[in-house]
C-alpha positions as CSV (number, residue, x, y, z in Angstrom):
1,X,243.3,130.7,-5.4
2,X,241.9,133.6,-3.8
3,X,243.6,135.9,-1.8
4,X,243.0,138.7,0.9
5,X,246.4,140.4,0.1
6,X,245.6,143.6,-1.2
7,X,248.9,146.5,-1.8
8,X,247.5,149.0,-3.8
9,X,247.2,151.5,-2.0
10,X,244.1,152.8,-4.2
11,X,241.8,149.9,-3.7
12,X,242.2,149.6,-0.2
13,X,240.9,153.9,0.1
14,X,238.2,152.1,-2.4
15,X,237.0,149.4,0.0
16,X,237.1,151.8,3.0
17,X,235.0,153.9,1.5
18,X,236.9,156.9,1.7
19,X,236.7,159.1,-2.1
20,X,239.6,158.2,-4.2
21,X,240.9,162.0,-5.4
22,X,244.0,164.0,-5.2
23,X,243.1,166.1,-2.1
24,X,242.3,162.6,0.1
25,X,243.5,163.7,3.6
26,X,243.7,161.0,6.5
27,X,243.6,161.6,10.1
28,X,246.7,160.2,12.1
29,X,246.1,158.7,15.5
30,X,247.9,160.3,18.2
31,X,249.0,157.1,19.3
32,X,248.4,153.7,17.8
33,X,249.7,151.0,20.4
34,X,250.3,147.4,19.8
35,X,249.8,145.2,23.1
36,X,249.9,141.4,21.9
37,X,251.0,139.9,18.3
38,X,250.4,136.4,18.1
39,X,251.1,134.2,14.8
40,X,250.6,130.7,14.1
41,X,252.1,129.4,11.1
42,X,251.1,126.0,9.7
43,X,251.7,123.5,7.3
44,X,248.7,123.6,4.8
45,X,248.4,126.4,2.8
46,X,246.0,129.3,3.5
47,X,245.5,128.1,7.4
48,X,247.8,130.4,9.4
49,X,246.2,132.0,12.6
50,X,246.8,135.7,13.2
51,X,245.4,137.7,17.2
52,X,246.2,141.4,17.0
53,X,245.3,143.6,20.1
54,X,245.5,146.9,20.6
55,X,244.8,150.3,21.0
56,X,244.6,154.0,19.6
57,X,243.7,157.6,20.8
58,X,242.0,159.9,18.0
59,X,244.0,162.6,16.5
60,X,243.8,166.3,15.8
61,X,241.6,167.1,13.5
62,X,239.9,164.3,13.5
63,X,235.8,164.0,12.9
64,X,235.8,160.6,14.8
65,X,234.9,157.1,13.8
66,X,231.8,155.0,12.9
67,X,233.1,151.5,12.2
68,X,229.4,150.5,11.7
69,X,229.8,153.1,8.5
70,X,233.4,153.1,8.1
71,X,235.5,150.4,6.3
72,X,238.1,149.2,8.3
73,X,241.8,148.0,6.7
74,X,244.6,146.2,8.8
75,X,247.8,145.6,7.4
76,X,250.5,143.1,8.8
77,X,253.4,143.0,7.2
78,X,252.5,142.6,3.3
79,X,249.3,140.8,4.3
80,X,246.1,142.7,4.1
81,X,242.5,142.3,5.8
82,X,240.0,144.5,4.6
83,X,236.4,144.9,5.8
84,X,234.1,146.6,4.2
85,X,231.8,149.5,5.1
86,X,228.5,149.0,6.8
87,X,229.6,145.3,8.1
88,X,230.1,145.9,11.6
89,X,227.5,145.5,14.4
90,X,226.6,146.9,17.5
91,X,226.9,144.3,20.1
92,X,226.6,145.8,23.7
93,X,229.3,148.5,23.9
94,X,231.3,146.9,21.4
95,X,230.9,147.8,17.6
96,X,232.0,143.8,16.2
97,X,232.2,141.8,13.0
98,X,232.4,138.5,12.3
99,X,232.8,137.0,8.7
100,X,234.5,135.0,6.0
101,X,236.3,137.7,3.4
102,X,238.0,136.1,0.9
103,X,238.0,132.4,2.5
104,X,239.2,133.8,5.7
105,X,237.7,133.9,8.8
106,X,237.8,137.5,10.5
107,X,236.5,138.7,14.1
108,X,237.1,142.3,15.1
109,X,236.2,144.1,17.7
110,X,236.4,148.3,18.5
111,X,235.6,149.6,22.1
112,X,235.9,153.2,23.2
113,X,237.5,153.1,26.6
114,X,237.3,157.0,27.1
115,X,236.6,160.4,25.3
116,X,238.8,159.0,22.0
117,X,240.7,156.2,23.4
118,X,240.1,152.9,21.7
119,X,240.8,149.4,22.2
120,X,240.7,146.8,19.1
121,X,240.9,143.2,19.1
122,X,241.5,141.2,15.4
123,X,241.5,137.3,14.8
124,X,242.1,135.8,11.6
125,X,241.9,132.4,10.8
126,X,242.7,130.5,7.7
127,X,245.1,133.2,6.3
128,X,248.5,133.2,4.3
129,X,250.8,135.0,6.3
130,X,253.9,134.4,3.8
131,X,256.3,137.2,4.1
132,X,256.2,138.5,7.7
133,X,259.3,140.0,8.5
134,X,260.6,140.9,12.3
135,X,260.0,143.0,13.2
136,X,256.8,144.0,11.7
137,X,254.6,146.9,10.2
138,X,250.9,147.1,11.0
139,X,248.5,149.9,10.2
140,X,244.7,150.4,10.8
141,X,242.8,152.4,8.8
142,X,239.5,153.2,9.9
143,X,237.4,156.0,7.5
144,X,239.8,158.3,7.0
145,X,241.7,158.0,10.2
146,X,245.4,156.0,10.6
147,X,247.8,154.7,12.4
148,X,250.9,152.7,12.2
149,X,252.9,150.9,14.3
150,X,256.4,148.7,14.0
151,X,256.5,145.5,16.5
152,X,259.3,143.7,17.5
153,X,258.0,139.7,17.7
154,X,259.5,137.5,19.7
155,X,260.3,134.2,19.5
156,X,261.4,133.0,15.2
157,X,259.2,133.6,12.1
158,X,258.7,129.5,10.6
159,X,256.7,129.1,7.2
């Protein structure tokens, strides 16, 4: 069965793209904000649905993004997405990607709103979402820049 849960922490700086060493520095967001969580469990195995939107401001320090360089990680929970460098598109002024990774079908898409700001967007379809708990962790990764962010779902958590 394959799997796109991923929790070593080393293979996920590997697929990103970032160099694996002892002085590996990340970039925090200033702020990484969670507007809308939306999970749809079902019955069959490997067939949840997952819609993440958001948005973050760059940090300090940091050098900026390229997501059409940059691998990009999101983490829900103990469930992992990770896509890898040089697969995103420009589309308009949205950098976008749209794929199967590991059986699972992923949209995402990254828009700067102003100097920094960013707004994100994440659909996953046909994924295992076993394990959620309420409320939730999620973390981007983006090159070497981060954020994390604990949400509070409503409604129960059925699998």
């Amino acid at each position: 069965m394959k799997s796109v849960f991923v929790t070593i922490f080393a293979i996920v700086l590997f697929f990103i793209g970032s160099a694996v060493s002892a002085d590996l520095i990340s970039i925090k967001f200033s702020d990484l904000t969670i507007n809308k969580v939306k999970i749809k469990f079902q019955n069959e195995a490997n067939n949840d649905k997952l819609e993440i939107k958001g948005g973050f401001k760059l940090g300090q320090g940091s050098n900026g993004i390229t997501p059409l360089l940059d691998g990009v990680v999101i983490i829900l929970g103990t469930s992992t997405i990770i896509i890898p460098a040089n697969s995103f598109v420009e589309k308009m002024d949205k950098i976008t990607f749209q794929g199967i990774i590991n059986s699972v079908n992923v949209e995402m898409e990254i828009q700067e709103v102003y100097m920094g700001r960013f707004e994100f967007k994440i659909k996953a379809k046909h994924i295992q979402l076993n394990g959620i708990a309420n409320p939730v962790n999620i973390e981007l990764f983006i090159g070497d820049d981060t954020g994390k962010a604990i949400v509070k779902l409503k409604g129960e958590l059925k699998k």
